[in-house]
N, C-alpha and C positions, 0 to 999 in steps of 0.2 A: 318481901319474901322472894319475888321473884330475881332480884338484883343479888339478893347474899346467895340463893339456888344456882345463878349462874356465874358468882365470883367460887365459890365452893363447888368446883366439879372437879373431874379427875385431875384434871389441871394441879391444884392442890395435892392429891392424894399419888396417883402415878409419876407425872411429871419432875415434882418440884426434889422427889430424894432423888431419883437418875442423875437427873442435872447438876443437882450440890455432888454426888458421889464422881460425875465428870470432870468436875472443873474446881477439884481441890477442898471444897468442903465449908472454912473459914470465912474466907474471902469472897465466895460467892454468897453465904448467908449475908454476910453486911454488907455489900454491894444490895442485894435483891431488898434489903432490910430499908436499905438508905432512898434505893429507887422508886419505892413504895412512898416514903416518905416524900422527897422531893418534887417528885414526878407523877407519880401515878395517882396518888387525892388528889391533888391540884386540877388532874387535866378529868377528874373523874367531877370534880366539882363544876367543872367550864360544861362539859356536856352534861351533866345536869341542866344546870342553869338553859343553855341553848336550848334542850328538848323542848322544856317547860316552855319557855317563851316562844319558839318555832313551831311549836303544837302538832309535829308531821314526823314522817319519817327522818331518817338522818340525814339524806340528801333535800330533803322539803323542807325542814329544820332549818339547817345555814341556809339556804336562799331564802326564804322567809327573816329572818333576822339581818340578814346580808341588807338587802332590799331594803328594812326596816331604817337600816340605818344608811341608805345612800351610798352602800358598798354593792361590788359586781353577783352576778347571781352565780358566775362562775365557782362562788366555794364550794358550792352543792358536789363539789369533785370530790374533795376531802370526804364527804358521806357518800360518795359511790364506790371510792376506794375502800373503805371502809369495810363496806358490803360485800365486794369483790373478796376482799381479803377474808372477810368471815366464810365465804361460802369454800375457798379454799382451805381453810381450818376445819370445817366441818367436814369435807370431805376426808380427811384421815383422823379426824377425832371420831368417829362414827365407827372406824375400824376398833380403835383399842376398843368404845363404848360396846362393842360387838363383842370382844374379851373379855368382858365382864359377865355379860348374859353367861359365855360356854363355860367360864370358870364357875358360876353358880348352878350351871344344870351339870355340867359333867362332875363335881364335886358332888351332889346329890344321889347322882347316877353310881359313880365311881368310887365314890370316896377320897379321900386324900391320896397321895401316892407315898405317906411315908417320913421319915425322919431323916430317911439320906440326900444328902442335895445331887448326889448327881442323878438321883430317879428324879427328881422334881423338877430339874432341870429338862431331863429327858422327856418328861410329859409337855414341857412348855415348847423342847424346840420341836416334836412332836405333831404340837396344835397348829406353831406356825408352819408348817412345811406343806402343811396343806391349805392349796388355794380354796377348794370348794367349802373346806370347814370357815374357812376366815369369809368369803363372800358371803357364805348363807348366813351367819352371826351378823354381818356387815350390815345388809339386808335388811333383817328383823330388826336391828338397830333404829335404821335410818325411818322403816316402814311407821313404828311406833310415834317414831318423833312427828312423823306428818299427821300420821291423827289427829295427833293433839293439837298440833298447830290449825289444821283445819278447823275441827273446832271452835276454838280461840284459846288463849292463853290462862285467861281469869278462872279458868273451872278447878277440873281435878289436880291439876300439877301444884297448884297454888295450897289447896287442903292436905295434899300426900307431905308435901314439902314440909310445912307445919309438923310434922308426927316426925317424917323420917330424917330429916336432916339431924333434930336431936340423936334418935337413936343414933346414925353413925356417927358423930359427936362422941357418946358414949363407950360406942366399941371400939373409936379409936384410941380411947383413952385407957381403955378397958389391956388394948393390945401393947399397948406402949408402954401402960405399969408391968406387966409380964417381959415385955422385952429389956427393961429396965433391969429387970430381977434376974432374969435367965441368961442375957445376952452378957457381952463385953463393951460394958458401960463405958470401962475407961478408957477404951479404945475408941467410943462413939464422941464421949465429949471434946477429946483430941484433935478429933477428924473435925466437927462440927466447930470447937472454941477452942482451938490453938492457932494460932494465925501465923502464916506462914509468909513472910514478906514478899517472896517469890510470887507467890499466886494473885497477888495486887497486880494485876494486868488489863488491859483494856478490852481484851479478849474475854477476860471471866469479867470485868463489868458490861459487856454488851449483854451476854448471854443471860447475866441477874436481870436486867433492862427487859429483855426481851421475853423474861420469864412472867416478870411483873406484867407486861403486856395483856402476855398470852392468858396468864392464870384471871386477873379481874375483866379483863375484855376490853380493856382504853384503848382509844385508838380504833376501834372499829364503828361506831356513833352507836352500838349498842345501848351506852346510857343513853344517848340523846331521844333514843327510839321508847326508853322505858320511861323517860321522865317526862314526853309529851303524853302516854296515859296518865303518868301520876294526880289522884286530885290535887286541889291547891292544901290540902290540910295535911298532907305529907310533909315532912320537915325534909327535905332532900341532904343537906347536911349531915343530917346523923346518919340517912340510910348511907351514905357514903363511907364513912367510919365505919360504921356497923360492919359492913361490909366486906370491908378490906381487913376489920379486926377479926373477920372470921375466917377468913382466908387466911392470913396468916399463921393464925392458930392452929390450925388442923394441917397445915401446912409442914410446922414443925413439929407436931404430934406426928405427922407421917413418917419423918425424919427420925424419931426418936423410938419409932417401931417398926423400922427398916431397917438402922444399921447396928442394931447392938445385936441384933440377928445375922446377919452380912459377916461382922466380923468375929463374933462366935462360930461362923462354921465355915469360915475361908474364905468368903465370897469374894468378889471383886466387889467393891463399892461401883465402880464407872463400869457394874453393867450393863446399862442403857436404858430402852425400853420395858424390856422384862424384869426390871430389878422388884419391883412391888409384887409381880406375877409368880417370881421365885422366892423370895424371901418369905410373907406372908405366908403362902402352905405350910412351911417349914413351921413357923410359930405357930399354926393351928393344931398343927402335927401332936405337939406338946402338951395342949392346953385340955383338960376336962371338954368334954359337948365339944371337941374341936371342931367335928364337920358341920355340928349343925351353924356353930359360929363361924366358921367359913362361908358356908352358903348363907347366911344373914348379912356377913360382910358384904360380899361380891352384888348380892341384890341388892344391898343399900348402895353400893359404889355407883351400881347402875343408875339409880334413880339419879346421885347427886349428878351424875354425867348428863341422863335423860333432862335434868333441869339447865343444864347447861345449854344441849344443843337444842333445844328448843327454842332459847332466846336466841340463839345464833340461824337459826334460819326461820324465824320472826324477821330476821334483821331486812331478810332476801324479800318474803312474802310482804312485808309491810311497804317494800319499796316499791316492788312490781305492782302490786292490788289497783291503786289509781290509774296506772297508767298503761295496765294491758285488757282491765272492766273486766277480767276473768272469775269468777266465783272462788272464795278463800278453798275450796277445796281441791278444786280442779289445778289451782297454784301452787298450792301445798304440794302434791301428787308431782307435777312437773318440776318444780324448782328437788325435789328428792333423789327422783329416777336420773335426773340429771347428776347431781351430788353424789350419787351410787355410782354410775358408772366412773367417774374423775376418781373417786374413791377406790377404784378397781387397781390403779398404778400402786397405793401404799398398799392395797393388800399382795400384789405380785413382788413389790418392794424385799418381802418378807421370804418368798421361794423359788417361783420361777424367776424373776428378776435380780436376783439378790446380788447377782456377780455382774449387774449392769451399773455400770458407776456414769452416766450421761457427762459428769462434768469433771470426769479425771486430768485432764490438762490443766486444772484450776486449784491453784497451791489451795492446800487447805479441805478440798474437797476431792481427793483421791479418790477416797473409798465409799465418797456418800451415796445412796440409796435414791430413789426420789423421793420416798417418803422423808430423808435425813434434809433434801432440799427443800421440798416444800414445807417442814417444821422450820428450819431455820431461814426462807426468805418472811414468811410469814409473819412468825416473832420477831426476829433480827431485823427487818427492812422495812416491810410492808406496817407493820403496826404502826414501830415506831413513827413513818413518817407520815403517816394519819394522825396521830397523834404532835408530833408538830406540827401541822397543816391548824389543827383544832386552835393550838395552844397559841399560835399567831392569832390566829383571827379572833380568839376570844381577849386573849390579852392587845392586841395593837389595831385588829379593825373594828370591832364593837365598844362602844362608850362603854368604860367599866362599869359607870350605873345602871348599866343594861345585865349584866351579869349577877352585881352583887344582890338586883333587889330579886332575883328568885330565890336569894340563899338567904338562912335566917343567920347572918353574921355581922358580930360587932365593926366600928371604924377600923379599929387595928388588925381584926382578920381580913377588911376588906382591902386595904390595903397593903397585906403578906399577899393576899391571894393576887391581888395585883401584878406586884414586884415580881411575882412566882412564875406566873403566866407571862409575864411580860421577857424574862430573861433566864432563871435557873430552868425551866422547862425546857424553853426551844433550842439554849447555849447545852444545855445537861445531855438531850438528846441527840446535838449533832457533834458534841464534843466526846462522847461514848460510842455514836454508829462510827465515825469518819479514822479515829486514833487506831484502831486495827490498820484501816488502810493507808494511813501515813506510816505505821512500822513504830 
């Protein structure tokens, strides 16, 4: 539960229609479809496997296995990067997660703003133009996450998860047959399954690549972190499937209750970040009990988010805990307030910043934001090459029989899983990051 809580967060729901709406629609679904397949089980299977037998965090994990097998302890880089990488993902995941609290209290408060898109609009650019409203949501975000991590992980998140991950399941499903019926269907399946040769770029398959990343968490040793709790009677295998079937799912339910809305009322598809923020009001706008299922929505979005960054700064807490002897709380607390302020740049990203572009001399990055940098080194560079780092060492420095016997797979899977690790993974990944910058 914890692993599909934190493949299934906004990632899925936010992210994944922006992205398809940015980079043509077609093309980037079976890029993201294929990456998934290729790349991401495989390397979700390796750090399973590694957690399991490395018994430690992500950086304790590879050194412990490294070691085991008379390789350098230096891997243990690959799981610091990792952790590095998450704690910078958290830091502006925790902003949108922070947009979902004020969309569910200011819908309650407020009410919808209506059937017109350009009020709805108007409420969203609104919210962000204010720094003190996005900090304080920021905040309460980030504040809640440490609880629980303080805490530990095995308690309430784990029972909530169970009940509400179904319901939103449901409501997105619930949302997506209305947008089906109501929206301009045949302009969504067009957009979504008409494939446009042009959009076959190595540009839009980096961006599916690094979507895939972002949305299941590969590449940060997040699994590696959650399979050295797992007991030995977990089948790691299916939870990995499981997983990533669930993410995909709700993925393209998102998709399928985003743009047949988007393009029944004019919207741009490639509007960015707010496209789920704008579109959604609009279809609740419509619907019987709209507000109350808005604010059902937004509070279940929250949780699936809540379960996300929770294992993502697990990632941080689990790594420091040994080796600063600090109290899980006192950790929890510091590794946040830390991640809140870093956090401070995407929320200024959004108003007083907004006309600060740091890397305008840099083709491609004109106009971006820091928040637009720190999303795309993250996903684009940072995962991925944690994620090769993984895929080497479990495919070419660890005996494969050290891998396959944590997984419950037959000769023939073990040797896919092999061949996969060994070449489609590491050649996939550097053959997708590198062909942008060859042109």
């Amino acid at each position: 539960m914890a692993t599909t809580g934190s493949a299934v967060g906004i990632g899925s729901i936010w992210k994944f229609p922006y992205e398809v709406g940015a980079n043509g629609g077609t093309a980037f679904v079976l890029f993201y479809v294929l990456g998934l397949v290729l790349v991401v089980v495989p390397l979700m299977f390796a750090e399973f496997a590694l957690g399991r037998r490395g018994q430690g965090d992500a950086a304790t994990s590879l050194s412990n296995v490294a070691a085991a097998h008379g390789a350098s302890r230096s891997w243990a880089l690959a799981g610091l990067l990792g952790v590095v990488t998450s704690f910078l993902i958290l830091s502006f995941y925790s902003v949108i997660g922070g947009w979902t609290i004020a969309y569910a209290v200011e819908t309650l408060i407020q009410g919808l703003p209506g059937t017109d898109p350009l009020a709805v609009q108007e409420r969203f650019d609104d919210f962000l133009s204010s720094p003190v409203t996005l900090t304080a949501y920021h905040a309460i975000f980030l504040a809640v996450t440490a609880l629980i991590v303080a805490g530990g992980i095995s308690g309430g998140i784990e029972a909530a998860a169970k009940v509400l991950m179904p319901i939103l399941a449901i409501l997105m499903i619930a949302l997506a047959a209305y947008a089906v019926i109501e929206g301009d269907m045949t302009a969504t399946v067009n957009f979504l399954f008409k494939l446009d040769p042009e959009s076959l770029t190595a540009t839009v398959a980096l961006e599916a690549l690094g979507l895939g990343f972002f949305s299941i968490g590969v590449g940060l040793g997040l699994m590696i972190t959650f399979a050295s709790y797992a007991q030995t009677d977990i089948n790691l295998r299916e939870v990995a499937i499981a997983s990533v079937a669930a993410d995909c799912a709700i993925s393209l339910l998102a998709g399928f209750a985003v743009f047949p809305i988007v393009f029944e009322h004019g919207l741009d598809p490639a509007g960015g970040a707010g496209l789920v923020f704008v579109t959604l009001p609009l279809a609740f706008a419509n619907m019987p009990f709209g507000e109350i299922a808005a604010v059902a929505f937004f509070a279940l979005m929250f949780v699936a988010a809540l379960a996300s960054a929770i294992s993502i700064l697990e990632l941080s807490v689990a790594l420091l805990l040994p080796r600063l002897n600090w109290t899980r709380t006192r950790l929890s607390l510091v590794v946040a307030i830390t991640c809140f302020l870093v956090g401070l740049s995407t929320v200024f990203s959004f108003n007083l910043w907004s006309n600060w572009h740091p890397l305008e001399a840099v083709e491609g990055f004109a106009t971006a934001t820091i928040f637009d940098i720190l999303d795309y080194v993250t996903s684009n560079i940072m995962m991925p090459v944690g994620g090769f780092a993984i895929a080497v060492f479990a495919g070419w420095i660890v005996p494969t029989r050290a891998v396959i016997a944590e997984l419950d797979l037959s000769p023939a899977g073990a040797a896919v899983l092999s061949f996969t690790l060994r070449f489609i993974v590491p050649l996939g990944i550097a053959t997708v990051a590198l062909a942008p910058l060859i042109g």
